[in-house]
VEXDREN-2710 file (C-alpha; in Angstrom, 1 decimal):
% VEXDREN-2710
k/r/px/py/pz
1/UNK/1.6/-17.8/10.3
2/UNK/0.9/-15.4/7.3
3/UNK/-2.6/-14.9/6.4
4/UNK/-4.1/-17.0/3.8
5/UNK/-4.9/-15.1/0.6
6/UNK/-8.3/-15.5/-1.5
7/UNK/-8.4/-17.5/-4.1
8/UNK/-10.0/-16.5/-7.5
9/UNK/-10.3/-20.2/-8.5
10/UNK/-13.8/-21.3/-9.5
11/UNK/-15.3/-17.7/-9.0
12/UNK/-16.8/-18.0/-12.8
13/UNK/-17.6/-21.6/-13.2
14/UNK/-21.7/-21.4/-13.3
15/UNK/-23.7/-19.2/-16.2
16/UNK/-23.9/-15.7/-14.7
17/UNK/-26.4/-13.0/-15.5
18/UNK/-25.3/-9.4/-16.8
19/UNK/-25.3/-8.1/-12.8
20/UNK/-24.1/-11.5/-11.8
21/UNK/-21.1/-11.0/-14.1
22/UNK/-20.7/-7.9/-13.3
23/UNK/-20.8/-8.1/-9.9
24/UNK/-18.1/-11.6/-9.6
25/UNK/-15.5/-9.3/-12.1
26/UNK/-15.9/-6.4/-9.2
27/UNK/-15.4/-9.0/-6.3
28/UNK/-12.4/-10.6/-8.3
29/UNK/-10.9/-6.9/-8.5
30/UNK/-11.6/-6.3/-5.2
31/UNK/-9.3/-9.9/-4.2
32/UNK/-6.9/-8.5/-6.6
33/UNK/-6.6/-5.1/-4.8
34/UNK/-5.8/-7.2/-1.7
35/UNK/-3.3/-8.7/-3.1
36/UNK/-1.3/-6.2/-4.2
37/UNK/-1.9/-4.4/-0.7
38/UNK/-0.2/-7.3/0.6
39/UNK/2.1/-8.0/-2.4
40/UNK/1.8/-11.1/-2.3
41/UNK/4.1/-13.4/-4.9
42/UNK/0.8/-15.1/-5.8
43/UNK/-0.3/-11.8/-7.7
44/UNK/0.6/-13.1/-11.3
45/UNK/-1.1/-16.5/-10.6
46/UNK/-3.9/-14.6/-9.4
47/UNK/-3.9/-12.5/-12.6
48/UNK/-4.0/-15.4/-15.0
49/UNK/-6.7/-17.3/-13.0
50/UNK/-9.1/-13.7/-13.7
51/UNK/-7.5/-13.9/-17.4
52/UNK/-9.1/-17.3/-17.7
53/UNK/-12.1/-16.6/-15.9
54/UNK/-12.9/-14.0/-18.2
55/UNK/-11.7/-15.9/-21.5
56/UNK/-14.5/-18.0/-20.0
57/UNK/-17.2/-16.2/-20.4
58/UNK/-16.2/-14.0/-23.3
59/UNK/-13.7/-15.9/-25.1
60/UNK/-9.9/-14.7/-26.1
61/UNK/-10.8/-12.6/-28.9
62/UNK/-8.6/-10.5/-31.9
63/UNK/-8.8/-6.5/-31.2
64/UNK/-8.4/-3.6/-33.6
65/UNK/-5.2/-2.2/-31.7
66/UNK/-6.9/1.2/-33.2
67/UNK/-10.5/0.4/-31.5
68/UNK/-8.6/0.2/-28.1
69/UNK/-8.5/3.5/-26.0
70/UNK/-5.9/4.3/-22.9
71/UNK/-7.5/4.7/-19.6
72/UNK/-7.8/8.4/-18.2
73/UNK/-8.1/7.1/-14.9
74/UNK/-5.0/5.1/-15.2
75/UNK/-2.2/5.6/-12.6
76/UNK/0.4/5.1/-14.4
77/UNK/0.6/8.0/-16.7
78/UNK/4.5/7.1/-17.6
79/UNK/5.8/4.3/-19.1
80/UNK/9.7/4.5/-20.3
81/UNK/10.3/4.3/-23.7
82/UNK/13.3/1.8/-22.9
83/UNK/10.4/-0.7/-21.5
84/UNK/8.2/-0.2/-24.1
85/UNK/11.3/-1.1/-26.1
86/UNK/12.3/-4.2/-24.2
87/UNK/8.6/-5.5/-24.4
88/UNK/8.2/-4.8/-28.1
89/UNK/11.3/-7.0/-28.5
90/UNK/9.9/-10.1/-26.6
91/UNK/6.6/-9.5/-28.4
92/UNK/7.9/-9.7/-32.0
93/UNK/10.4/-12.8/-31.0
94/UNK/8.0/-14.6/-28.8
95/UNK/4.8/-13.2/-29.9
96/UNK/1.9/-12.5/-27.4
97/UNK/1.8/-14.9/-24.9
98/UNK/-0.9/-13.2/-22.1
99/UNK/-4.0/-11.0/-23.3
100/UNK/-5.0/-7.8/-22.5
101/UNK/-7.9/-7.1/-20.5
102/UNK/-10.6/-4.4/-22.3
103/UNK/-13.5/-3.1/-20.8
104/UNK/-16.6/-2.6/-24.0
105/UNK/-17.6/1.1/-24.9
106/UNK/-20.3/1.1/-27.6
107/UNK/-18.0/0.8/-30.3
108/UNK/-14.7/1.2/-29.1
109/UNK/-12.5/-0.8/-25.9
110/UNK/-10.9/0.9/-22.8
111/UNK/-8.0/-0.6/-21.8
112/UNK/-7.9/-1.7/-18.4
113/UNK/-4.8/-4.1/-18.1
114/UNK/-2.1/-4.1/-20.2
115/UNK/-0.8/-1.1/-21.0
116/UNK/2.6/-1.6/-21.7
117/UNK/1.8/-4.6/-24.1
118/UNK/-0.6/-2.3/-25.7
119/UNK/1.7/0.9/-26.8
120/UNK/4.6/-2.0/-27.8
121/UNK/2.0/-3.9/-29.8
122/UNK/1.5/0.1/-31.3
123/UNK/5.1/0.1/-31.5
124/UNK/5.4/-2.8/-34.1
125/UNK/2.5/-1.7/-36.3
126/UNK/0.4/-4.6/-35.4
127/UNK/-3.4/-4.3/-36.1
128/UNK/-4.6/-6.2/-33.6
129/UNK/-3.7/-7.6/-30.2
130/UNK/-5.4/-10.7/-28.1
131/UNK/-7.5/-9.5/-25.2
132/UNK/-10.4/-10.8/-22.9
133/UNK/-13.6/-8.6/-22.2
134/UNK/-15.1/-7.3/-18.9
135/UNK/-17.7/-5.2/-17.9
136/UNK/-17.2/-2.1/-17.1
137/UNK/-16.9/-1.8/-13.0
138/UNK/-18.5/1.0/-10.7
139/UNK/-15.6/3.3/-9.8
140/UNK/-13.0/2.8/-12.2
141/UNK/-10.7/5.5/-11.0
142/UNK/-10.6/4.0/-7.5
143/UNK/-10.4/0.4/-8.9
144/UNK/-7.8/1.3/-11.1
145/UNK/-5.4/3.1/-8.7
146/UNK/-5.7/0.4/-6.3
147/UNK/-4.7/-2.1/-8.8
148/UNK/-1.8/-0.1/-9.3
149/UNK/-1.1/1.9/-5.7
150/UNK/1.1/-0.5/-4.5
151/UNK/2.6/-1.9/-7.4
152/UNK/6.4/-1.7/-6.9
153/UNK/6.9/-0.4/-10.7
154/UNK/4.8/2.5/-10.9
155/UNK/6.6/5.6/-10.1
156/UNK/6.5/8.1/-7.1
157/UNK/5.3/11.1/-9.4
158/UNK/2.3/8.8/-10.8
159/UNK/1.7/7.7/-7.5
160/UNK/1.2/11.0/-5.6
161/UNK/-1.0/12.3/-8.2
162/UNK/-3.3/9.7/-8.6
163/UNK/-3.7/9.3/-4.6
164/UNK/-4.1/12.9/-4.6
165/UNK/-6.8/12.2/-7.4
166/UNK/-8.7/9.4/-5.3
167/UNK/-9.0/11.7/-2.1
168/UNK/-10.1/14.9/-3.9
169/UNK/-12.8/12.9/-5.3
170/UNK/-13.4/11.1/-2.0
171/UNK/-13.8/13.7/0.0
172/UNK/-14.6/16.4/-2.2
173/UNK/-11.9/19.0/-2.1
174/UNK/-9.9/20.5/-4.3
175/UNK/-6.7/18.4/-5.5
176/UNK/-4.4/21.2/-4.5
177/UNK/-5.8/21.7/-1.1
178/UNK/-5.0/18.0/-0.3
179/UNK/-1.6/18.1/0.7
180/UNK/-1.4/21.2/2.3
181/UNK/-4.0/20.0/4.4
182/UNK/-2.3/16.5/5.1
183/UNK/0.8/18.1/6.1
184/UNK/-1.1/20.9/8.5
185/UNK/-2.9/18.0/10.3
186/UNK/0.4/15.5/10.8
187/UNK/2.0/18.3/12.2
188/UNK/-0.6/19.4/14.9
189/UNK/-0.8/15.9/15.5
190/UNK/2.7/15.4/16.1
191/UNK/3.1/18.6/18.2
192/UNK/0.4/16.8/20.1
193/UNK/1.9/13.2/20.5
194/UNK/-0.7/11.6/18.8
195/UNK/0.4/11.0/15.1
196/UNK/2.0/7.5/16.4
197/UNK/-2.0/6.7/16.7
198/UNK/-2.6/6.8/12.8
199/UNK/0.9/3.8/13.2
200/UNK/-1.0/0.3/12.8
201/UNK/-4.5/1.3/11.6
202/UNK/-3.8/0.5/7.5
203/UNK/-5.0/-3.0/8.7
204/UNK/-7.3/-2.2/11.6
205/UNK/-11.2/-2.6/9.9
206/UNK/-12.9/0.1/8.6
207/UNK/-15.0/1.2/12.0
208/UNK/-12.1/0.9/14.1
209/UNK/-9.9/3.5/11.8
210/UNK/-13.2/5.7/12.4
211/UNK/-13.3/5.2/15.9
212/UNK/-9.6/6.0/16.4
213/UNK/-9.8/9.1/13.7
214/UNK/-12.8/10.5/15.1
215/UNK/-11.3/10.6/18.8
216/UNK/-8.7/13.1/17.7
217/UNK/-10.1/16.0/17.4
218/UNK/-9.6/17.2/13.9
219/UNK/-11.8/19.0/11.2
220/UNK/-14.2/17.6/9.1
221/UNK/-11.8/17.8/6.0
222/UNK/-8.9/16.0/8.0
223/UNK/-11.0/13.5/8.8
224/UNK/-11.9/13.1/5.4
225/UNK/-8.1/13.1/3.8
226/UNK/-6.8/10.7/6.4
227/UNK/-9.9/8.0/6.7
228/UNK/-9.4/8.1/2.2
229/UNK/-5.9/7.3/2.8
230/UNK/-6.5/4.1/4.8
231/UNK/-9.0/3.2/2.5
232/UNK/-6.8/3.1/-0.1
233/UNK/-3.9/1.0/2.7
234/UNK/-1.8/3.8/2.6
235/UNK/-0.1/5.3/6.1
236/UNK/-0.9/8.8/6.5
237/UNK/2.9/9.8/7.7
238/UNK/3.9/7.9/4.8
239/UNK/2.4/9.3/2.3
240/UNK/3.2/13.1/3.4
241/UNK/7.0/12.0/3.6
242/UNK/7.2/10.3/0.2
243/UNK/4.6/11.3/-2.0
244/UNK/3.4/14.8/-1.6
245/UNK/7.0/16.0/-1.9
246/UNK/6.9/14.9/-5.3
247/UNK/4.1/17.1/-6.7
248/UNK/6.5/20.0/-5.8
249/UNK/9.5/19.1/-7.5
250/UNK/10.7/21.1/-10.2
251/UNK/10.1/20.2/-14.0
252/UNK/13.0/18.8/-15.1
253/UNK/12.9/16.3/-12.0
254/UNK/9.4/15.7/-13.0
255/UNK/10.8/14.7/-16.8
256/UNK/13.4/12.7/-15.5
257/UNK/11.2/10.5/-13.3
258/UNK/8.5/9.8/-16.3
259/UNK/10.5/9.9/-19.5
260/UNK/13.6/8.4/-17.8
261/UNK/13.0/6.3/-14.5
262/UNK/14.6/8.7/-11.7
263/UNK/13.6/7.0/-8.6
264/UNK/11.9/9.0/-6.1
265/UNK/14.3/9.4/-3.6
266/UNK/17.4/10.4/-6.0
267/UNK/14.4/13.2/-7.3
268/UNK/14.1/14.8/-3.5
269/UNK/17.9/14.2/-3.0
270/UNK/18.4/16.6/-6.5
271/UNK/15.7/19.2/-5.6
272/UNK/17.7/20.6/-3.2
273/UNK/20.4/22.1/-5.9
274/UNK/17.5/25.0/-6.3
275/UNK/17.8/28.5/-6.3
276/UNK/17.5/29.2/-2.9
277/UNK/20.0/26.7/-1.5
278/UNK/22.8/27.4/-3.6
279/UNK/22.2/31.2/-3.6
280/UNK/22.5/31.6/-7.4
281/UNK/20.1/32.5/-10.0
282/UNK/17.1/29.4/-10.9
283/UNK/18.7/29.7/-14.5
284/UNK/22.2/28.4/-13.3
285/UNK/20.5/26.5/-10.3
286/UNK/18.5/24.8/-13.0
287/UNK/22.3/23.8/-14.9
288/UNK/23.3/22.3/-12.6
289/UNK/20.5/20.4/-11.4
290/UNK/20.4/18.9/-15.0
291/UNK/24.0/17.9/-14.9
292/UNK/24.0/16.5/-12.1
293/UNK/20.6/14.5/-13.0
294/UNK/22.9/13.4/-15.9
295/UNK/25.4/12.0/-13.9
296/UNK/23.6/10.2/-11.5
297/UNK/21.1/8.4/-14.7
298/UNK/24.2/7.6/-16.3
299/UNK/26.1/6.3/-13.8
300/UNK/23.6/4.5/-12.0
301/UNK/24.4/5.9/-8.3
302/UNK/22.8/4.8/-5.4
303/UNK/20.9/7.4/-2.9
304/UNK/23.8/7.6/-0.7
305/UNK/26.3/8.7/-3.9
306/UNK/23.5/11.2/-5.1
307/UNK/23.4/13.0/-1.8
308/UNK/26.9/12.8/-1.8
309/UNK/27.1/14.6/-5.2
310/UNK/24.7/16.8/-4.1
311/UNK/26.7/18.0/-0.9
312/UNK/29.8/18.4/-3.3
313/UNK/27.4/20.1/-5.5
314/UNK/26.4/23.0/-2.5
315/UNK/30.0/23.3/-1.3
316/UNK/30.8/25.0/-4.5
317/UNK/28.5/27.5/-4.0
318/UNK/27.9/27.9/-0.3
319/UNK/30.8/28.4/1.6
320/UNK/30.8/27.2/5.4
321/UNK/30.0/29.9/8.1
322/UNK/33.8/30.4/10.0
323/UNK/33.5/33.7/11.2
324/UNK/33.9/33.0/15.1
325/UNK/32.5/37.1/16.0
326/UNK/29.8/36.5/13.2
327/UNK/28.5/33.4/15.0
328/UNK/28.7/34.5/18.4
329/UNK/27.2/37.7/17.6
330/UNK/24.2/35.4/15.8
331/UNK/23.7/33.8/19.1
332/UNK/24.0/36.6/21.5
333/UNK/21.4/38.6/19.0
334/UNK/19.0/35.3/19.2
335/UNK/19.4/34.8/22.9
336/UNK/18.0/38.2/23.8
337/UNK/15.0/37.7/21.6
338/UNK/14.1/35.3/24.8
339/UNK/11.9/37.8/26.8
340/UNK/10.3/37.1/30.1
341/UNK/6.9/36.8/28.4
342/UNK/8.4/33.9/26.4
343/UNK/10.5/32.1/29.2
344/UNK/7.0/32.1/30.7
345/UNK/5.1/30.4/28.6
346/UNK/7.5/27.9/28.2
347/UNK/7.4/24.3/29.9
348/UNK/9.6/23.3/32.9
349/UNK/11.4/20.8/30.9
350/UNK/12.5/23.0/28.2
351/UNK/13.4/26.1/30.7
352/UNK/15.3/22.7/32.5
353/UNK/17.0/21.7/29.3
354/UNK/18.1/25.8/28.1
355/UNK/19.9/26.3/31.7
356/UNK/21.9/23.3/31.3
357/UNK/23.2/24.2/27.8
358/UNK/23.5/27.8/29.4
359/UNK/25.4/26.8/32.2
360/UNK/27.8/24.5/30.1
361/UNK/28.3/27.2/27.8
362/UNK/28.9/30.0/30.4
363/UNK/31.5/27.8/32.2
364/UNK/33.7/27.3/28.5
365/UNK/33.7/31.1/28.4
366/UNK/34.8/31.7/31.6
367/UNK/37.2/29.3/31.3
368/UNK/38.7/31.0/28.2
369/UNK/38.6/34.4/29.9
370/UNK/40.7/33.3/32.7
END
């Protein structure tokens, strides 16, 4: 039986105090996070019970669209102009029927939800927009990303870069040492058959992610990194496989996912027309990742046509090994890099394993020397 989600109803319906107030909008947020962690098809009811709650107590009010300020600490960094577009559209033919939400500063409003209504109510040249006021909450950052962190519209790049955000400021390292330190630590732990331990613990409590993190051994700052990434519900592995690659793609990827809704997977699928894969100068490299980019935006193709594009791609400019004396000379030359030190060291099952493929091997030649 799925688990029953909370319910915002009612949460507003006595007078509150300042703290009070403050304290039920952060407890809603916090109901709302869950939500979207388990994406439940409840969200948008959810949503407009907090609208109402908050209409409530501060009444739906007429903003200055040029009092209103974007959040810095908002995820989603990108919108598409086509959306933008598509909402400004619905706006000026059907008006607007749900309110922002604006948090007060001094003089001015932060936006906290609505951004896309927002820069299409900018769009149209209207001065003002509906919205409903709340306080501002402790941690806005934090609140903000996991409002956002698993919503399924916010792209990959946006993503890893505010997660990356979170756990700097989490843990207190430097933004760029985060992934290199995520990846370093999967690794070990998979060399060590322990990385399916982290499986599962995204909805184990708090303590008992602790307890399981703190029995493997790492460093303090792995500890860290991995313990803010199931605070936030996010798998470790996950987030190393699909995000982090991200912040490494090259520029024009970058553009196409914010300016033109590249999905993540077509990105990674494209970075590997670089440079160094199709032995060619970054220049030319750089050509034809942008035509090919083209192609797969305007033709819609799915991840298995991209890489397919892609191989066509590389087998213009990398022709296939077929030298039989080239290879053979490769693995003779690799083979006596095996010393006695190294066989040593080695593990009865992988000595077990190299004699079989040795023996198979041997027997082919012998056969063909007959």
């Amino acid at each position: 039986m799925a688990k029953k989600l909370p319910s915002l109803v009612g949460r507003f319906d006595k007078a509150l105090t300042a703290t009070d107030h403050a304290r039920e909008v952060a407890t809603l947020q916090a109901e709302i996070e869950e939500l979207r962690k388990a994406q439940s098809p409840e969200l948008e009811e959810q949503l407009e019970v907090l609208r109402a709650q908050l209409k409530a107590q501060s009444g739906e009010q007429d903003i200055l669209v040029g009092l209103i300020d974007p959040n810095p600490s908002q995820p989603r960094q990108t919108i598409p102009a086509l959306s933008v577009q598509t909402l400004a559209r619905t706006l000026e033919k059907d008006e607007q029927i749900t309110p922002i939400i604006l948090i007060p500063q001094g003089d001015r409003y932060l936006l906290w939800d609505g951004q896309r209504r927002w820069e299409a109510a900018k769009s149209l040249e209207w001065e003002t927009i509906r919205a409903v006021i709340a306080p501002m909450p402790k941690d806005l950052h934090r609140k903000a990303l996991l409002t956002f962190v698993h919503h399924e519209d916010l792209n990959p790049l946006d993503k890893a870069e505010a997660v990356v955000k979170e756990v700097a400021t989490a843990s207190g390292l430097e933004e760029e040492l985060i992934p290199v330190l995520l990846s370093t630590v999967l690794r070990r732990l998979e060399r060590q058959e322990q990385v399916h331990r982290l499986q599962g613990l995204v909805s184990d409590t708090q303590s008992e992610q602790q307890k399981i993190i703190g029995q493997l051994g790492l460093h303090a700052n792995e500890e860290k990194i991995l313990l803010s990434l199931l605070e936030l519900a996010l798998n470790p592995p996950s987030v190393r496989s699909n995000l982090m690659p991200m912040l490494s793609l090259p520029l024009d990827l970058k553009s196409a996912i914010r300016e033109r809704g590249l999905k993540g997977a077509h990105a990674l699928a494209l970075a590997s027309l670089s440079e160094k894969n199709l032995k060619i100068p970054e220049r030319q490299a750089r050509k034809e990742r942008l035509e090919a980019t083209e192609q797969v935006l305007d033709e819609q193709l799915t991840v298995a046509k991209t890489r397919e594009l892609v191989r066509k791609i590389k087998a213009k400019f990398v022709e296939a090994d077929t030298n039989p004396s080239k290879t053979i000379k490769s693995t003779s030359q690799r083979l006596q890099k095996l010393t006695p030190a190294t066989l040593q060291s080695a593990n009865r099952e992988d000595l077990e394993k190299l004699q079989r493929v040795l023996k198979l091997k041997l027997s082919e030649v012998e056969g063909l020397l007959e």
